[in-house]
N, C-alpha and C positions, 0 to 999 in steps of 0.2 A: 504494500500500500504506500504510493505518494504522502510526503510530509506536507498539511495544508499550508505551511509557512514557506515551502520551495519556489519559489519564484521563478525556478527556469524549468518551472512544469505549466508549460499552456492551460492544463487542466485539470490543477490540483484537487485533490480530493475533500471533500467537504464543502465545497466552495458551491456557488449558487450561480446557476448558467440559465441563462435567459437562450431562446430558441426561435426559429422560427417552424410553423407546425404549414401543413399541406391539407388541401381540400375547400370545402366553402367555409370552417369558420378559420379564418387564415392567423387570427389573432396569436400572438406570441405565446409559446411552453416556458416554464420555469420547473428547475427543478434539482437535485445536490447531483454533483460530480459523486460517483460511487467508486470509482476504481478507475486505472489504467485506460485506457483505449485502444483498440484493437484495428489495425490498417488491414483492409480488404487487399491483399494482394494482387488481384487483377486490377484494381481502379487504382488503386493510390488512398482509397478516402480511407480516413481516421474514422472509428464511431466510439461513441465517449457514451461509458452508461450514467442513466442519470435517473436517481431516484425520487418518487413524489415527493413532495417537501410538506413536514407536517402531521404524515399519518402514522400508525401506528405499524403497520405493518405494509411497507410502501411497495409498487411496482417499480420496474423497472426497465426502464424503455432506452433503446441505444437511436444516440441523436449522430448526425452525421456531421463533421467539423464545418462540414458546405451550410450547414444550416444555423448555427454560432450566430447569433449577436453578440455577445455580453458574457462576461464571468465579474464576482464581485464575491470576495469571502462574506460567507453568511455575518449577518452584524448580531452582537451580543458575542 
């Protein structure tokens, strides 16, 4: 597991990434960096898992670097 204090980690763990999501409600994803990311070999692209923010027993949905707006370490 990435240290959330590493700074030459693009997408450190714990930290709070803002997304852009696909379909009609186009509206922006939020959600915690969970772990590493993992490069599709054929394409190139990074996808970064990222967990609901807030629930108790959260999902986990792998976002694609192409889709990144924003990281900002969780405040408190």
């Amino acid at each position: 597991m990435s240290d959330p204090h590493d700074l030459d980690d693009d997408y450190p763990t714990g930290w709070l990434l803002t997304y852009r999501t696909r379909g009609p409600d186009s509206s922006p994803g939020t959600g915690v960096v969970a772990g590493p990311g993992i490069q599709d070999p054929a394409t190139g692209v990074l996808f970064i898992p990222v967990a609901e923010h807030g629930t108790p027993r959260p999902r986990i949905a792998w976002i694609a670097d192409t889709d990144v707006i924003g990281i900002t370490p969780l405040p408190g």
